[in-house]
Residue frames as qw, qx, qy, qz and C-alpha x, y, z in Angstrom:
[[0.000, 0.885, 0.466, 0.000, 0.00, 0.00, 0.00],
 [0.108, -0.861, 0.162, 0.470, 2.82, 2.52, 0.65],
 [0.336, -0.011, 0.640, 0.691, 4.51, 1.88, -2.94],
 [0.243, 0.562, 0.542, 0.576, 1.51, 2.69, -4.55],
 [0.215, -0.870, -0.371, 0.245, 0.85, 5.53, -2.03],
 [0.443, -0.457, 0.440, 0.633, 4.51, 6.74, -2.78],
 [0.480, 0.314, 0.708, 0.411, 3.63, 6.36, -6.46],
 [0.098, 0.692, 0.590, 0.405, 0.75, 8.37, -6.54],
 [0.180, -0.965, 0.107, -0.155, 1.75, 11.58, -4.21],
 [0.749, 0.273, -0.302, 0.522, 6.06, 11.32, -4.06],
 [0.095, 0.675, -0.211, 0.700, 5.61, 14.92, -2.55],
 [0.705, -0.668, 0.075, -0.226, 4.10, 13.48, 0.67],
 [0.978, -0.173, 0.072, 0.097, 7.61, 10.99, 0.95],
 [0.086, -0.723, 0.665, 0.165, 10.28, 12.37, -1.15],
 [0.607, 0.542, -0.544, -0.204, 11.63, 10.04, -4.02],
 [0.962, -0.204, -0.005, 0.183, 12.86, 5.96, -3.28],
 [0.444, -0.611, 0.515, 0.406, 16.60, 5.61, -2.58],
 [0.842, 0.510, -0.082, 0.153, 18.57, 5.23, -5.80],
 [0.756, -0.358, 0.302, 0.457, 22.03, 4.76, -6.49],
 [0.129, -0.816, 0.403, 0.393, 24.83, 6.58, -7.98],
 [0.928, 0.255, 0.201, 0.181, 25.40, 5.07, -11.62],
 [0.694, 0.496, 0.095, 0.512, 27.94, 6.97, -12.93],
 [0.009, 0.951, 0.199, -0.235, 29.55, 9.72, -12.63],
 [0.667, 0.503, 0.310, 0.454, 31.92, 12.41, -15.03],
 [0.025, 0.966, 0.065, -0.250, 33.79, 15.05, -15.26],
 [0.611, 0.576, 0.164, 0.517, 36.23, 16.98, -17.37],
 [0.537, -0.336, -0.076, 0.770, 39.03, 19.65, -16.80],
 [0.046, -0.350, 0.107, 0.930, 38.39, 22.07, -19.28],
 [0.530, 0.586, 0.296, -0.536, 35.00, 23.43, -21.31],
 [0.696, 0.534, -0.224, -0.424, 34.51, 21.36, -24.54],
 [0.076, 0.501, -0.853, 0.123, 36.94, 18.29, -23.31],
 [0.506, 0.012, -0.841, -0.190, 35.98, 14.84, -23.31],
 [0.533, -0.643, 0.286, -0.470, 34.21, 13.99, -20.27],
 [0.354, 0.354, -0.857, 0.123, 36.03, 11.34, -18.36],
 [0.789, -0.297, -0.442, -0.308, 34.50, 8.65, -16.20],
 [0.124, 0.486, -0.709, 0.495, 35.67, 7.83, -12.72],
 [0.501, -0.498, -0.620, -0.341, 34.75, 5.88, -10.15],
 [0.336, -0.790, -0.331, 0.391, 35.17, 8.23, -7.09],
 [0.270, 0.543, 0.154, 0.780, 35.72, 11.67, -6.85],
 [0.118, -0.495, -0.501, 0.701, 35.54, 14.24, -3.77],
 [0.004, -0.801, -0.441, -0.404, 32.53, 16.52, -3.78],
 [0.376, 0.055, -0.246, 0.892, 33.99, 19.97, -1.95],
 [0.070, 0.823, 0.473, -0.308, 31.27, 22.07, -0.11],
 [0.296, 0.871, 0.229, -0.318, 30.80, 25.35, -2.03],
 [0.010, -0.530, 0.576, 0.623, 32.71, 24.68, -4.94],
 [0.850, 0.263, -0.098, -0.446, 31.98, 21.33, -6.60],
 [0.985, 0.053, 0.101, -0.132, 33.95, 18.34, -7.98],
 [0.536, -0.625, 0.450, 0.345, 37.54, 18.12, -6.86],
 [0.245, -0.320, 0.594, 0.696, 39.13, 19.09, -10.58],
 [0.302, 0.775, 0.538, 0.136, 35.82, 19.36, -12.74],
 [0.270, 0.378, 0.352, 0.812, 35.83, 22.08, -15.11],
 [0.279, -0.812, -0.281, -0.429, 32.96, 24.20, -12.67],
 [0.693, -0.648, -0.175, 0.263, 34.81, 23.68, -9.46],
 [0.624, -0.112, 0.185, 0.751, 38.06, 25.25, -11.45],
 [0.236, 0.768, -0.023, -0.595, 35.80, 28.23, -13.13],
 [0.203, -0.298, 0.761, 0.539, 36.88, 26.30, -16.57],
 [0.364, 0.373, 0.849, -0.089, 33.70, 25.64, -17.71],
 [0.177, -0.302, -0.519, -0.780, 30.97, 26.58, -20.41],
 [0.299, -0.472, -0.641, 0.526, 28.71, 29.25, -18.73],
 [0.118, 0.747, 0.220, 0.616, 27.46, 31.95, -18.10],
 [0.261, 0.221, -0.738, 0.581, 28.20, 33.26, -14.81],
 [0.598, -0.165, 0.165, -0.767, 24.26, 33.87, -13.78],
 [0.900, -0.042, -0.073, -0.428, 23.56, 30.32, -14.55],
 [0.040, 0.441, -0.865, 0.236, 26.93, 28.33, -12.80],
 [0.978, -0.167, 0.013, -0.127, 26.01, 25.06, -11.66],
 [0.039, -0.734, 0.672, -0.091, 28.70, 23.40, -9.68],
 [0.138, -0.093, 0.973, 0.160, 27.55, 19.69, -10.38],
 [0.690, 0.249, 0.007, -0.680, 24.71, 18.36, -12.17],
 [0.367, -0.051, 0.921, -0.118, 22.69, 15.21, -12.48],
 [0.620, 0.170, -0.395, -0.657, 20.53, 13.41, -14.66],
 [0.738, -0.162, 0.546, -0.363, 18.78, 10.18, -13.94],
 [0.187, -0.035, 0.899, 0.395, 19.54, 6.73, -16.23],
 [0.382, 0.632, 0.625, -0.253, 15.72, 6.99, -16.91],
 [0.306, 0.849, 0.142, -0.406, 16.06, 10.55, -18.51],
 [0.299, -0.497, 0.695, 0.425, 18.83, 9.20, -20.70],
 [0.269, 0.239, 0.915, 0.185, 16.89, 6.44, -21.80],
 [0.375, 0.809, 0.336, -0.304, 13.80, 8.98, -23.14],
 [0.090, 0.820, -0.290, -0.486, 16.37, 11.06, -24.68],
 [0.304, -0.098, 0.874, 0.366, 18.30, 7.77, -26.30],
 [0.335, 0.434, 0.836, 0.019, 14.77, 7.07, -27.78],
 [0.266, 0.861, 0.289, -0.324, 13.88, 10.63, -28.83],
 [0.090, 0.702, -0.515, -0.483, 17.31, 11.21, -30.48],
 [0.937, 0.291, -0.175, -0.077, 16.59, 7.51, -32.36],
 [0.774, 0.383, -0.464, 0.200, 20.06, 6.18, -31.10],
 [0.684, -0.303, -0.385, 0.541, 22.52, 5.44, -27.65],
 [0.266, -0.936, 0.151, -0.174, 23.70, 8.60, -25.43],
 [0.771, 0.227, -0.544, 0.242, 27.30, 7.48, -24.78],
 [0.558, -0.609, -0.302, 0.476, 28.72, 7.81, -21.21],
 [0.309, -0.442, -0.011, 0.842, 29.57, 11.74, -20.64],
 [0.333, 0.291, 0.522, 0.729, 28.36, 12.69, -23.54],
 [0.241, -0.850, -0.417, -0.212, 25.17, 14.37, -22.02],
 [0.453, 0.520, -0.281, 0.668, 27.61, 16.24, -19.81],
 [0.469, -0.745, 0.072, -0.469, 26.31, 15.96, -16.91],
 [0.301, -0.644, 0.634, -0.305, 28.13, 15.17, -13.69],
 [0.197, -0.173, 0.900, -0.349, 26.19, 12.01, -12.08],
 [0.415, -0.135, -0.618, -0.654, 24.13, 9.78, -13.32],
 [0.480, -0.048, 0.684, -0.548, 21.46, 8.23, -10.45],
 [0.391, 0.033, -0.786, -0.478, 19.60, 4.94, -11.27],
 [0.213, -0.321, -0.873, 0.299, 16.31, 3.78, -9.76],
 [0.317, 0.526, 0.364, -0.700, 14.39, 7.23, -10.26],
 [0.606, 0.445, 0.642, 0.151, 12.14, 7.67, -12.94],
 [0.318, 0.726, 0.124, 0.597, 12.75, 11.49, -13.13],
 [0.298, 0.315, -0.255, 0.864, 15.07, 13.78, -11.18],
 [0.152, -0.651, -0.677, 0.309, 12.81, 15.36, -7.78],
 [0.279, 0.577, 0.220, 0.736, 12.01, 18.70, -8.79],
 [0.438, -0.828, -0.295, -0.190, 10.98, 19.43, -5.59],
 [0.092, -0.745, 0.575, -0.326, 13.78, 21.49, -2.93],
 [0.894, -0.406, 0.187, 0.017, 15.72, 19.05, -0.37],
 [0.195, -0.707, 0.679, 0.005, 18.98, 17.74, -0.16],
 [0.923, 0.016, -0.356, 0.145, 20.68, 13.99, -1.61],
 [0.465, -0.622, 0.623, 0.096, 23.15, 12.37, 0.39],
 [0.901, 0.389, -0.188, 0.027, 25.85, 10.40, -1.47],
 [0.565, 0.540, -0.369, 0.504, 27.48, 9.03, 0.32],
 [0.467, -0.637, -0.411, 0.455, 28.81, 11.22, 3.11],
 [0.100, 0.106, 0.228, 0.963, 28.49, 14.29, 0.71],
 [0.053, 0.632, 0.721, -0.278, 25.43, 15.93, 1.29],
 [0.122, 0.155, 0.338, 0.920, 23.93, 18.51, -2.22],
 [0.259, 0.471, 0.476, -0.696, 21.54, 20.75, -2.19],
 [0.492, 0.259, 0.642, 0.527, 19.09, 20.54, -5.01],
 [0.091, -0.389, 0.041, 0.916, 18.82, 23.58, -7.40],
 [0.626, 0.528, 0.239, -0.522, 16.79, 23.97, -10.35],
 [0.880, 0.195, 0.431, 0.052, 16.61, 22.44, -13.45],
 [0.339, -0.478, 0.643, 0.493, 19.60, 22.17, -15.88],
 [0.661, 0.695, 0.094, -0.267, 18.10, 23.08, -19.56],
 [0.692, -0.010, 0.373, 0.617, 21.03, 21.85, -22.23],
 [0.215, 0.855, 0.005, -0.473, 22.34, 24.63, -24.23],
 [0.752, 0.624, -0.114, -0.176, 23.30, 24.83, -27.62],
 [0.121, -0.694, 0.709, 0.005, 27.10, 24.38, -26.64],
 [0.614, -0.110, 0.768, -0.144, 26.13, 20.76, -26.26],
 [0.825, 0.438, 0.355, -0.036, 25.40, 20.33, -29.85],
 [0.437, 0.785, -0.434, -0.070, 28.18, 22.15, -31.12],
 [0.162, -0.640, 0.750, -0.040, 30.13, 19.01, -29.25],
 [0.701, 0.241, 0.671, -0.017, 27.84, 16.05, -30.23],
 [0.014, -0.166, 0.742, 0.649, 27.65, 17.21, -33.95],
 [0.218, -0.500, -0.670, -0.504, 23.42, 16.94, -34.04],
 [0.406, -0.534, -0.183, -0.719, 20.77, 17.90, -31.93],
 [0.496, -0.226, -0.752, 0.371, 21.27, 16.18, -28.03],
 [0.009, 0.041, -0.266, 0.963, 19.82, 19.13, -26.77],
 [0.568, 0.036, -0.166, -0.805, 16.68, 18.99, -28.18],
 [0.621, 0.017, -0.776, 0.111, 17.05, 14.83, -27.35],
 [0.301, -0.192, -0.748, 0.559, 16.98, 15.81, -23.61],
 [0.146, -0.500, -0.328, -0.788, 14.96, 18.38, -23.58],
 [0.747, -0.578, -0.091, -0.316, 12.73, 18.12, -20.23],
 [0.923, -0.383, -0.022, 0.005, 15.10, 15.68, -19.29],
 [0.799, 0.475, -0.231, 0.289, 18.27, 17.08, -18.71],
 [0.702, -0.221, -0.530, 0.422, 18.46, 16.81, -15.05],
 [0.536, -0.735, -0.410, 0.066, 19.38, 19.02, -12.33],
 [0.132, 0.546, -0.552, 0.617, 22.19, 22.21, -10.64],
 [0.773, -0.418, -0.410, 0.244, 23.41, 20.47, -7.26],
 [0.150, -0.811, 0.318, -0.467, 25.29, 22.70, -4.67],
 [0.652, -0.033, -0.701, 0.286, 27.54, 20.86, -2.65],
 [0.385, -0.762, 0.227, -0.468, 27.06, 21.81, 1.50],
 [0.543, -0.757, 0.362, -0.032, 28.71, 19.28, 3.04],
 [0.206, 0.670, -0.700, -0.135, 32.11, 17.64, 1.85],
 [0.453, -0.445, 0.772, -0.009, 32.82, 14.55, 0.69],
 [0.059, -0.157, 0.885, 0.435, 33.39, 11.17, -1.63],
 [0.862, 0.340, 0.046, -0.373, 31.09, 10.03, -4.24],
 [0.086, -0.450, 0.795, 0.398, 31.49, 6.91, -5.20],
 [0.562, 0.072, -0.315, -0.761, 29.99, 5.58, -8.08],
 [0.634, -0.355, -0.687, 0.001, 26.87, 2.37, -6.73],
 [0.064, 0.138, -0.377, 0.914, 26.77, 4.90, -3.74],
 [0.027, -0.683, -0.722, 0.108, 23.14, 4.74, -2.14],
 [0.030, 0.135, 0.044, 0.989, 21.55, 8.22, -3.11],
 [0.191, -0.523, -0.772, 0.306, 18.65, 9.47, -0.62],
 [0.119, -0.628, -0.068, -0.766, 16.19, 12.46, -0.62],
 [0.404, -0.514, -0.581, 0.485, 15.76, 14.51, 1.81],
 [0.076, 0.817, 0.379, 0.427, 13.60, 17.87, 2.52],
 [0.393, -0.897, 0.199, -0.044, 16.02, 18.96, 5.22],
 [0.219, 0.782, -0.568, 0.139, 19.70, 18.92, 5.43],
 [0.899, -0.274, -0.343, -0.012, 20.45, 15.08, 6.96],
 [0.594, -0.729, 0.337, 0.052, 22.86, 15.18, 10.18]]
């Protein structure tokens, strides 16, 4: 009865645990993204040598985002709307999370880990992203192209990591 309660109102619960599939990042704006499978998250910066945590990134400076997620779900729409695979990194986002169906849009906080992000608003793709795929992945994610995190409290992500909402900062 609480699954399908959960189902039908998430806002009363807040999202099932998922896990940390992936996660990516890249030194400098328009560089491969590289795959890893840990990586320190750094309270108000971001991802210990990522391109946002270094100011290297593609940006503007109103619309920084110091890590950003996308769910294996919203991949899979996009994969299907662009007619073909998404490769790892390519979508450029940080971290991938498996086990939600779509990203919580609602405030609160994930742990991963014993990092603990705050979530921000949603993370539209901009053209930049097609001048590096070479078609249209932008318009592929569209809706789905995840999330700006804020790190607040330090520490490792590593990737199979349990990830947990939460509508308050967790101790």
């Amino acid at each position: 009865m609480i699954d399908r309660l959960r189902a039908w109102r998430p806002d009363w619960f807040g999202p099932p645990a998922a896990r940390l599939q992936a996660i990516h990042v890249c030194t400098t704006a328009g560089e491969p993204m590289e795959s890893v499978d840990a990586i320190e998250a750094i309270a108000g910066s971001g991802l210990r040598g990522d391109r946002y945590a270094t100011n290297r990134g593609h940006w503007h400076a109103v619309e920084s985002c110091p890590v950003t997620l996308i769910t294996a779900s919203e991949l899979q729409r996009a994969s299907q709307r662009r007619g073909g695979p998404i490769a790892p990194g390519e979508h450029r986002r940080n971290l991938v999370v498996s086990g939600w169906y779509r990203m919580p849009r609602q405030s609160g906080f994930l742990r991963i880990g014993d990092a603990v992000l705050k979530i921000g608003r949603p993370r539209p793709p901009c053209g930049y992203l097609n001048q590096l795929t070479g078609d249209n992945l932008a318009r592929a994610l569209g809706l789905d192209s995840g999330i700006c995190l804020d790190v607040v409290r330090s520490g490792t992500l590593r990737a199979g990591a349990r990830v947990t909402w939460h509508s308050r900062a967790p101790a």
